[in-house]
N, C-alpha and C positions, 0 to 999 in steps of 0.2 A: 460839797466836800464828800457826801458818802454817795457811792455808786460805782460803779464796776465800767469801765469804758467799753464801748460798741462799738467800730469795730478794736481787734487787738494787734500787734505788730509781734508777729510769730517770732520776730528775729529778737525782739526785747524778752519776751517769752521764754524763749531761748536762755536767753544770758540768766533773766532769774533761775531758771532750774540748774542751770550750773552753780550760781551760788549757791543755792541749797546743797547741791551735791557738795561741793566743797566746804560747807559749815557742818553736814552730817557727819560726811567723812573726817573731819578733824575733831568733831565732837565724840565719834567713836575710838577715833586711834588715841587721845590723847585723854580720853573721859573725861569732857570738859560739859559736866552735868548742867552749868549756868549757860552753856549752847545751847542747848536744848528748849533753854525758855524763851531764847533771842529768837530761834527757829519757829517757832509757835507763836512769837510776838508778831513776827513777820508775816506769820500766813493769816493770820486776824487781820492785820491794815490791809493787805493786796485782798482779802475777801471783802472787807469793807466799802475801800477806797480804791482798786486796783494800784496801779503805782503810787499813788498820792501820797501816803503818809507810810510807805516803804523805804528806808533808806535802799536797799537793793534793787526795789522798784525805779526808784530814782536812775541811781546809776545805771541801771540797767537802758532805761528808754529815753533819756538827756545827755548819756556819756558815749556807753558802747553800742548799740544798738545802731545810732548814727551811722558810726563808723563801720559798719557791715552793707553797707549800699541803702537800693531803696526797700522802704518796709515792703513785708509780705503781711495781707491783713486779712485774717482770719472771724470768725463770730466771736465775740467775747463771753455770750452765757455760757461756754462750754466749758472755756478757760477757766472762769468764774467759780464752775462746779468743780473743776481738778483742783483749785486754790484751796477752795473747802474740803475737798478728800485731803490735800496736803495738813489744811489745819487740826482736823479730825485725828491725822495718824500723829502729828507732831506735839497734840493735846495728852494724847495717847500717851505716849514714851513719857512727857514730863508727868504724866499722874502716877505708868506702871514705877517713874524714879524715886517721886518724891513723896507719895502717898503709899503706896503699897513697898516700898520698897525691895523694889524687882527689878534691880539694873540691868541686868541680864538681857529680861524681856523689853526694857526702853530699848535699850543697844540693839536689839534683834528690830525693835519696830523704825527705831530709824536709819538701820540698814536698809529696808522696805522700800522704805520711804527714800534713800538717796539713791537706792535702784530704780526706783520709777521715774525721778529726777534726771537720771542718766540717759532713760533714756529719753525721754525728753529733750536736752540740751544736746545729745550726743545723734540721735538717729529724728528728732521729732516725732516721735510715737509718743503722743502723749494720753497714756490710759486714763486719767479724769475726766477726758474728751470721747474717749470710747466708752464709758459707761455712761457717760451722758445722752450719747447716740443710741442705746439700748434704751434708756429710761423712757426717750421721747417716743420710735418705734414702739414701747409698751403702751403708750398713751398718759406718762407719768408726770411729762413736764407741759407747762401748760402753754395752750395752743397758741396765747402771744411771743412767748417765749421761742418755739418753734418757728412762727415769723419771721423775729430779728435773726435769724441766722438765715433761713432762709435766701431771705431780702437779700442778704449782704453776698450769697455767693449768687444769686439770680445774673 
């Protein structure tokens, strides 16, 4: 149950970061403060589980995904880390909410965050993926790690 899938289906990928984009963006325009924890719940199971125990995950790679042709499959540890930067900035905003209360700065951090999301869903640049690729070029992720992606576009 817990593990992050190897490889990942760019095009499922895809559709989650549009989700996100469109629960940040309604969580900002409409201040829907209990968003914000649904968005942070989410990026906890897909870091955990990758799709498994995401209802967006789900939809994303059994519904729509399908129906975009065939998967394009990418290394999954990269994914993996952008999932984690999403949970990190999405932990963010519910703490600067509901703990310090500093809506302001939630609202700023999960505008961030559905900007990075965009592009993502929108052009596939996905920056969790490029700072993963620095991490490893610094020698920060470790050398098995480095492999499985490797391997998969070898």
């Amino acid at each position: 149950m817990i593990g992050f899938p190897n490889p990942v289906n760019e095009k499922a990928a895809r559709v989650v970061a549009a989700g996100v984009v469109l629960m940040a963006v309604t969580a900002i325009a409409f201040e829907l403060e209990w968003l914000l924890i649904v968005i942070a719940l989410g990026f906890l199971a897909r870091v955990l589980t990758g799709p498994k125990l995401s209802v967006l995950g789900q939809v994303a790679t059994k519904v729509v995904a399908p129906r975009l042709g065939e998967p394009k499959y990418v290394p999954g540890p990269p994914k993996r880390f952008a999932q984690a930067m999403g949970l990190t900035m999405s932990t963010a905003a519910v703490v600067l909410y509901f703990v310090f209360d500093a809506p302001a700065a939630a609202w700023v951090v999960t505008g961030v965050l559905a900007g990075a999301a965009t592009l993502e869903s929108v052009v596939g640049l996905c920056l969790g993926c490029k700072v993963f690729a620095v991490l490893m070029r610094a020698g920060l992720v470790p050398e098995a790690t480095c492999e499985r992606c490797v391997n998969l576009t070898a």
